[in-house]
C-alpha positions in Angstrom: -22.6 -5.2 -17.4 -24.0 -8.6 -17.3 -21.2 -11.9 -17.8 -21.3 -12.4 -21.2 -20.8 -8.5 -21.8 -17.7 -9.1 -19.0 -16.6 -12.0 -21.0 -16.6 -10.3 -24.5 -14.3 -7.3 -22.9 -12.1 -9.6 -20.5 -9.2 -9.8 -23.1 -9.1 -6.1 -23.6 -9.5 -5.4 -20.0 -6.9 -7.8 -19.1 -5.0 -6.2 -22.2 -5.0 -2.6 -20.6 -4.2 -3.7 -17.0 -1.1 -5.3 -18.2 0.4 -2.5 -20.4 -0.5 -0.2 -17.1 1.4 -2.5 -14.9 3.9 -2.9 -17.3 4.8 0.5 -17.1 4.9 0.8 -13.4 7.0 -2.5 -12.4 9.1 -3.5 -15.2 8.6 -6.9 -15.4 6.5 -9.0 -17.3 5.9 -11.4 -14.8 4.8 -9.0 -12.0 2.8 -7.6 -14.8 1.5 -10.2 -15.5 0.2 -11.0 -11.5 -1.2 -7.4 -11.5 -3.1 -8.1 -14.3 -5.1 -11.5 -13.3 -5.9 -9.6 -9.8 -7.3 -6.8 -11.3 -9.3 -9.7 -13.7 -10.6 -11.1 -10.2 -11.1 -7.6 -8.8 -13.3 -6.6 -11.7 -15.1 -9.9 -11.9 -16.4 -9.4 -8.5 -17.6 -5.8 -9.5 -18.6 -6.8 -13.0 -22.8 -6.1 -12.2 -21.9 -2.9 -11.4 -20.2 -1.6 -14.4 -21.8 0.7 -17.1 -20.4 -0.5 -20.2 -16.8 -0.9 -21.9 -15.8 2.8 -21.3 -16.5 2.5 -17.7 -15.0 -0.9 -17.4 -11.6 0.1 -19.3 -11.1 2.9 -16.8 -11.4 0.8 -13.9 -9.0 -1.6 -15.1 -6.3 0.8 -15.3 -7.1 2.3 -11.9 -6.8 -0.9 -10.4 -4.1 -2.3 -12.5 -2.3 1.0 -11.2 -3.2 0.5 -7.7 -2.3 -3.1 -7.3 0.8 -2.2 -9.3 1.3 0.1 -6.5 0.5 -2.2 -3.7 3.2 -5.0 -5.2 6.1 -2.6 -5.5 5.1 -1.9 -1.5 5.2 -5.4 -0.5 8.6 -6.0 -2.5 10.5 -3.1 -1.3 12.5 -2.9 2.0 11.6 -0.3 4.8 11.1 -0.4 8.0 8.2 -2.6 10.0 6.6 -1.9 13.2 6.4 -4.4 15.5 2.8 -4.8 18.1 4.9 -3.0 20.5 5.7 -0.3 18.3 9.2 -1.5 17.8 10.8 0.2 14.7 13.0 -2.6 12.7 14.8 -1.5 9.8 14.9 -4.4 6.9 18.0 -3.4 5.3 21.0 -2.8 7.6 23.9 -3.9 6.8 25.3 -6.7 9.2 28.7 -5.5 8.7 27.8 -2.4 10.7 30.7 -0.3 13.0 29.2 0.6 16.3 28.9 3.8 16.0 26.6 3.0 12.9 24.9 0.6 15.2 24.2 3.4 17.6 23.0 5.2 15.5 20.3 3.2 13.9 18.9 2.5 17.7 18.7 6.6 18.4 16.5 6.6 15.1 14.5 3.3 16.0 14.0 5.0 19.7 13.5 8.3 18.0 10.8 7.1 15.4 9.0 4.8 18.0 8.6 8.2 20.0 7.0 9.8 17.0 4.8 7.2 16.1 3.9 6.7 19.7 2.7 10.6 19.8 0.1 10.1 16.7 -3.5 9.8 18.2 -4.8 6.8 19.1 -6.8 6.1 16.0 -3.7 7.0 13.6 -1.3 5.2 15.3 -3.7 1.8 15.2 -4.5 2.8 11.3 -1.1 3.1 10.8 0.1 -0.5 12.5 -2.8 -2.2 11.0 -1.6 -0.9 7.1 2.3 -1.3 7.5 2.8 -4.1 9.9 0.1 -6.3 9.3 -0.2 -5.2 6.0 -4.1 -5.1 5.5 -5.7 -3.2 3.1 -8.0 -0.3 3.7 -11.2 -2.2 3.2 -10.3 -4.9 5.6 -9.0 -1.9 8.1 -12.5 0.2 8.0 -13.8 -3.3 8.4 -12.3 -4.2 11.6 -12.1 -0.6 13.1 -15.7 -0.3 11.5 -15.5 3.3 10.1 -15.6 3.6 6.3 -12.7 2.8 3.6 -12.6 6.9 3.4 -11.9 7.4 7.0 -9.0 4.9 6.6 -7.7 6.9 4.3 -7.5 9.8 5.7 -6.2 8.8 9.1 -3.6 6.9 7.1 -2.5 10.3 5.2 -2.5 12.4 8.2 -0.3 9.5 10.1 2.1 9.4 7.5 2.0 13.1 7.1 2.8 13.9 10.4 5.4 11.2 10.7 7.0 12.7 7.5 7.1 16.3 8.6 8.9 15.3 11.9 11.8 13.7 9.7 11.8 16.7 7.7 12.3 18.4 10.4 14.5 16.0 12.2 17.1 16.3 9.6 16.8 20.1 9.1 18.5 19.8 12.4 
């Protein structure tokens, strides 16, 4: 699709990415962020589409995944630390001591966990949700391909996700 085929489409595109992130976050605003990235997004990719169809489909993909990628960022978890500290975001302050207690057992105990995952997954896994980099600029640095990223990222969270299972089967 050459730029004045992009240009013709851009309000439809930008149309489509909005009502997807609409759906997924809520807010108009946020929707409306979502949309103009996945308007830069395409724009670099632009030589490369097909035609409208094509172009339409990516737009909601994206739209969808950056939609995805902004709820991450906004909601409160945990972050790990470069020395694989676990540090819960949301605790309450007002916490007894015994609470207190037990939040450090589960930081000592998930530290342990993520500590076990091979090498690879464990660095993968730092890289994405302390650093917060994306999976291109991950199989960039670690040069292995956006795929690979992918995969060790899955099978880090997996295995970190079945241990907590497990953990509070217990």
């Amino acid at each position: 699709m050459n730029q004045q085929q992009f240009e013709h489409t851009a309000k439809q595109l930008r149309m489509k990415a909005w009502q997807t992130a609409s759906r997924m976050l809520n807010d108009s605003d946020d929707a409306d962020d979502v949309a103009s990235e996945t308007m830069l997004r395409l724009w670099a990719v632009h030589d490369t589409l097909h035609d409208e169809t094509h172009a339409v489909r990516l737009a909601v993909v994206v739209a969808r995944h950056t939609a995805i990628d902004h709820q991450r960022r906004r909601r409160p978890s945990v972050s790990i630390d470069s020395g694989t500290r676990v540090i819960p975001l949301d605790i309450p302050t007002t916490d007894t001591p015994d609470r207190k207690m037990e939040w450090e057992e589960s930081e000592q105990w998930l530290r342990q966990r993520i500590e076990q995952l091979p090498p690879r997954e464990m660095q993968v896994l730092r890289l994405r949700q302390t650093e917060r980099r994306t999976n291109a600029e991950i199989a960039a640095l670690l040069g292995i391909g956006e795929a690979s990223v992918a995969t060790m990222l899955s099978a880090a969270r997996r295995k970190v996700f079945n241990d907590i299972k497990e953990r509070n089967r217990q």
